[in-house]
TORKOL-4160 file (C-alpha; in steps of 0.2 Angstrom, whole numbers, padded with zeros to 4 digits, m for minus):
162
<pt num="1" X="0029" Y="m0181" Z="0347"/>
<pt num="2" X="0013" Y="m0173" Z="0343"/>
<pt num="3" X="0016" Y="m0155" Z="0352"/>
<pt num="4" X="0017" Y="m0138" Z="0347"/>
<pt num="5" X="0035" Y="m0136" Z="0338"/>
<pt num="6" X="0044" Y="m0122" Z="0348"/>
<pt num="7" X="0042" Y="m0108" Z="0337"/>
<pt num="8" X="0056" Y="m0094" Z="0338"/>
<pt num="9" X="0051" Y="m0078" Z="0345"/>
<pt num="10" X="0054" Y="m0060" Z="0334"/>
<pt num="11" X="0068" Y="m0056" Z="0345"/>
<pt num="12" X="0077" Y="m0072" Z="0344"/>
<pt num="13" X="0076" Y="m0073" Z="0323"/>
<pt num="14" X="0086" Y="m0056" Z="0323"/>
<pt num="15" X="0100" Y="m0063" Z="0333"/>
<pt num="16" X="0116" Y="m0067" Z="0325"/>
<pt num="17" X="0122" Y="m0083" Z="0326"/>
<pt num="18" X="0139" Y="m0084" Z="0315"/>
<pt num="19" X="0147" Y="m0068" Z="0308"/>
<pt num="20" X="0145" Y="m0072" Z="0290"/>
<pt num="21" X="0142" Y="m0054" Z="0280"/>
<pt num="22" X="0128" Y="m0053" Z="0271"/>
<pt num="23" X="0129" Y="m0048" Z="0251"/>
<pt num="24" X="0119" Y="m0038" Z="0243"/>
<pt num="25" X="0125" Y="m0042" Z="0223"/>
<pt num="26" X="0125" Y="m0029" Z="0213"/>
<pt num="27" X="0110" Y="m0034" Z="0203"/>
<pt num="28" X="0099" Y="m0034" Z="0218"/>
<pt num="29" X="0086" Y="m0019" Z="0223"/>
<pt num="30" X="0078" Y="m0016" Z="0236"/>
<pt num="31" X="0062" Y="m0006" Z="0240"/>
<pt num="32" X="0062" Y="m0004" Z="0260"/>
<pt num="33" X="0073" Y="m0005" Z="0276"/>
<pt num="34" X="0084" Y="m0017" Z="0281"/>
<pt num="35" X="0090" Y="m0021" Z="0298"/>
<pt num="36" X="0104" Y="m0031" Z="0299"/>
<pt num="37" X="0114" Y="m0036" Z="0317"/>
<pt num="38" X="0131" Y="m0041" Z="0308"/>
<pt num="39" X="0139" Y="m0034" Z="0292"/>
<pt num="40" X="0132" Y="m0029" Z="0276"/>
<pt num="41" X="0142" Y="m0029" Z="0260"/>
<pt num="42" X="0133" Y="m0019" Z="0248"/>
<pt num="43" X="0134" Y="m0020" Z="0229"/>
<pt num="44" X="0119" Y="m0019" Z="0224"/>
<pt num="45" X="0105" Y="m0003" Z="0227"/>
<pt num="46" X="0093" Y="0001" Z="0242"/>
<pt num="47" X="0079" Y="0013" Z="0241"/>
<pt num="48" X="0076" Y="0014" Z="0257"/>
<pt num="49" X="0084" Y="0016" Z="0278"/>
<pt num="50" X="0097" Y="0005" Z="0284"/>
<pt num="51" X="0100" Y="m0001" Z="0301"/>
<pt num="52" X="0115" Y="m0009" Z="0302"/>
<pt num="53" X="0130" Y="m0014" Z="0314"/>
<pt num="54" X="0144" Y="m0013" Z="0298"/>
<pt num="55" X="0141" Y="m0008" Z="0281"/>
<pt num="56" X="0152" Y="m0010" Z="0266"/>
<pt num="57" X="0147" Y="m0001" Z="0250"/>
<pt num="58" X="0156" Y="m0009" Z="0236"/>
<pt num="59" X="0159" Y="0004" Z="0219"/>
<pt num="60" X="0142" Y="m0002" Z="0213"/>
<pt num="61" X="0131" Y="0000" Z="0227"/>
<pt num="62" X="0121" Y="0015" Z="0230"/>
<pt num="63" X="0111" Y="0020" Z="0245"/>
<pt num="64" X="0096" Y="0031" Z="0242"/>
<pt num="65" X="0091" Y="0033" Z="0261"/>
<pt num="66" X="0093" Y="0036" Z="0280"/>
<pt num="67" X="0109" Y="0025" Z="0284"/>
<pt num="68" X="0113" Y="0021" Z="0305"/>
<pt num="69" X="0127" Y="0011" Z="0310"/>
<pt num="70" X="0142" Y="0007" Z="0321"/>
<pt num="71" X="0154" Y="0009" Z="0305"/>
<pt num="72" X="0154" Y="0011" Z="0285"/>
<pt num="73" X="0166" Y="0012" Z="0272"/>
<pt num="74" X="0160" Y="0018" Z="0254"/>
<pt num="75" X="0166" Y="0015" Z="0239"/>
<pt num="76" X="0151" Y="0020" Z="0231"/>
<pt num="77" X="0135" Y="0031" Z="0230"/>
<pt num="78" X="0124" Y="0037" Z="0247"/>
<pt num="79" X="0109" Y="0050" Z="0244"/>
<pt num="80" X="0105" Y="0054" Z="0262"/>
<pt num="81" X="0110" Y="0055" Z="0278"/>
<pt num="82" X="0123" Y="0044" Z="0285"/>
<pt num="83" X="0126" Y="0044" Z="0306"/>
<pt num="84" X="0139" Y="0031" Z="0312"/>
<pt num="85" X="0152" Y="0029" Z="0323"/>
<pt num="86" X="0167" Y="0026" Z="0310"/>
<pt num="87" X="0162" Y="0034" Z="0293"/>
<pt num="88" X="0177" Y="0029" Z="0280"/>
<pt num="89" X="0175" Y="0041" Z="0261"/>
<pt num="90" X="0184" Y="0032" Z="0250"/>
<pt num="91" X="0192" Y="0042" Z="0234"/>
<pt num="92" X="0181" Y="0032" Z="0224"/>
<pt num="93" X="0164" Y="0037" Z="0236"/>
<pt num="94" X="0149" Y="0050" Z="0229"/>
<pt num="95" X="0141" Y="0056" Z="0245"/>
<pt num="96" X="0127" Y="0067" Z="0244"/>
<pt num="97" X="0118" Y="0070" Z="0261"/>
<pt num="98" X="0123" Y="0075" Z="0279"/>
<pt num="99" X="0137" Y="0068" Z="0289"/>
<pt num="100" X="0135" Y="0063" Z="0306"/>
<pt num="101" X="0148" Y="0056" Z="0315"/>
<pt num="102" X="0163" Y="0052" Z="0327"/>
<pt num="103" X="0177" Y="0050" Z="0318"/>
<pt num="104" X="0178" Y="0053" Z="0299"/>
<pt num="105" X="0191" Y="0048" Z="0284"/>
<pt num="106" X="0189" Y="0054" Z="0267"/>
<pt num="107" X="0201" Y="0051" Z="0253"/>
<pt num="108" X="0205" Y="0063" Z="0239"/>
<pt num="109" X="0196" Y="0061" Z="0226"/>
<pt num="110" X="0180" Y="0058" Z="0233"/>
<pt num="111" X="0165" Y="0068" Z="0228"/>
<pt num="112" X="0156" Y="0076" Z="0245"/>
<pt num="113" X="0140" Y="0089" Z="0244"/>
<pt num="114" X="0132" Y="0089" Z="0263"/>
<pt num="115" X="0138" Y="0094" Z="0278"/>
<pt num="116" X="0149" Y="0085" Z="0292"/>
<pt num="117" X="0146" Y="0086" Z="0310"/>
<pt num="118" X="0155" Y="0075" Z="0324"/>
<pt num="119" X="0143" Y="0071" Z="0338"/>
<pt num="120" X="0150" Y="0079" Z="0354"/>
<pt num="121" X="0141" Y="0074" Z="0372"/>
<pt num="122" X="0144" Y="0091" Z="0376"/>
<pt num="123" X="0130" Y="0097" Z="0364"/>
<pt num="124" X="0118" Y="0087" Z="0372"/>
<pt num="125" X="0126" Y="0092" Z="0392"/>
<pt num="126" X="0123" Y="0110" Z="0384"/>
<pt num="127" X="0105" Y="0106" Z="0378"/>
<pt num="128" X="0101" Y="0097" Z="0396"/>
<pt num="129" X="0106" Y="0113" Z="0406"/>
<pt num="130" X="0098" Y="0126" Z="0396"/>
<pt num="131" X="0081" Y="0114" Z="0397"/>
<pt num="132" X="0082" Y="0117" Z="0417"/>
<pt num="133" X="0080" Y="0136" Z="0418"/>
<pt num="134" X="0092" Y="0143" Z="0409"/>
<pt num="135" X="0091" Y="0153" Z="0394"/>
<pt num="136" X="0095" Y="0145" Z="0378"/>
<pt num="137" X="0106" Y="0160" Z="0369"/>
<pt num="138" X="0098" Y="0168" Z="0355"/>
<pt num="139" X="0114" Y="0163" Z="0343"/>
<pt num="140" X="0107" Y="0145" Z="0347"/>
<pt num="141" X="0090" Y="0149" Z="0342"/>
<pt num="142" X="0093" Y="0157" Z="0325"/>
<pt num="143" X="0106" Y="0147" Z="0321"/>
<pt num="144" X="0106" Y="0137" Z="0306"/>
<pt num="145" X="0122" Y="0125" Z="0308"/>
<pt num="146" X="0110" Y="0109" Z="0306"/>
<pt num="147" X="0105" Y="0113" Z="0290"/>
<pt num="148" X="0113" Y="0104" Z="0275"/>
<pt num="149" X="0125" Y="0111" Z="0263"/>
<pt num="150" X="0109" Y="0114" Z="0250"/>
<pt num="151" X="0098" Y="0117" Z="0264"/>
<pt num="152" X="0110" Y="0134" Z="0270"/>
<pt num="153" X="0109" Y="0140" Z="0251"/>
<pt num="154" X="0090" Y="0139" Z="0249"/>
<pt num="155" X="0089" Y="0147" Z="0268"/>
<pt num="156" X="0101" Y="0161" Z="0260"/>
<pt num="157" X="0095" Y="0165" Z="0245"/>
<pt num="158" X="0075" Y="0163" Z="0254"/>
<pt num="159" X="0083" Y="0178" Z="0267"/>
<pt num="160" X="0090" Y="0188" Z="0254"/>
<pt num="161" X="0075" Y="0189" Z="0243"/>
<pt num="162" X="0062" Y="0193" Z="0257"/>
């Protein structure tokens, strides 16, 4: 009656308990990252990382930020870098940033600057073996494949005035 209520811990308070999305209305901003277990529909605008599980971003939303997730649609506007699972581009979408994937659809029409890359385990088996003793090639080593889109044509045009 008069004890200490039992006070949820951190780990508990993230859990999901129903699988309601959340929204995000389009005019709502946010300054920051949010993490999120379940699904996100976005409308509105994040300055910031998100850390989701599944992200929607309607035609209004706009990302400005790191985004990780299991899946994402966008309908709308990412600046940044996107790593997920299932990445759907819809024609409607503006992506500005890097793509890192496993499997990737994007629709015609949709506007695309950055570069795509499907994660492959056999990168990181190739990585593993070279770290135990063997030598990593030296087209690896002055290889520029990670860069970005606007990354390779500063890298370019840096190697070409020098």
């Amino acid at each position: 009656m008069f004890g200490r209520k039992n006070q949820p811990t951190a780990s508990s308070a993230l859990k999901r308990t129903n699988h309601t999305p959340s929204i995000i209305a389009e005019d709502i901003r946010i300054t920051g990252t949010l993490i999120s277990q379940g699904e996100v529909q976005l409308d509105g605008r994040i300055d910031g990382d998100l850390r989701v599980k599944h992200l929607v971003i309607g035609h209004s939303g706009i990302v400005e930020g790191i985004i990780e997730a299991d899946s994402v649609v966008v309908k709308g506007k990412i600046i940044g870098s996107l790593t997920a699972s299932k990445v759907v581009i819809e024609s409607t979408a503006e992506m500005h940033g890097d793509v890192f994937h496993d499997t990737l659809s994007i629709e015609a029409g949709a506007i695309f600057e950055g570069s795509l890359k499907q994660r492959h385990e056999e990168d990181n088996v190739a990585l593993l073996n070279a770290s135990e003793g063997d030598s990593i090639p030296e087209s690896l080593i002055n290889d520029d494949n990670d860069l970005s889109f606007v990354n390779k044509q500063a890298s370019d045009q840096s190697k070409s005035s020098s």
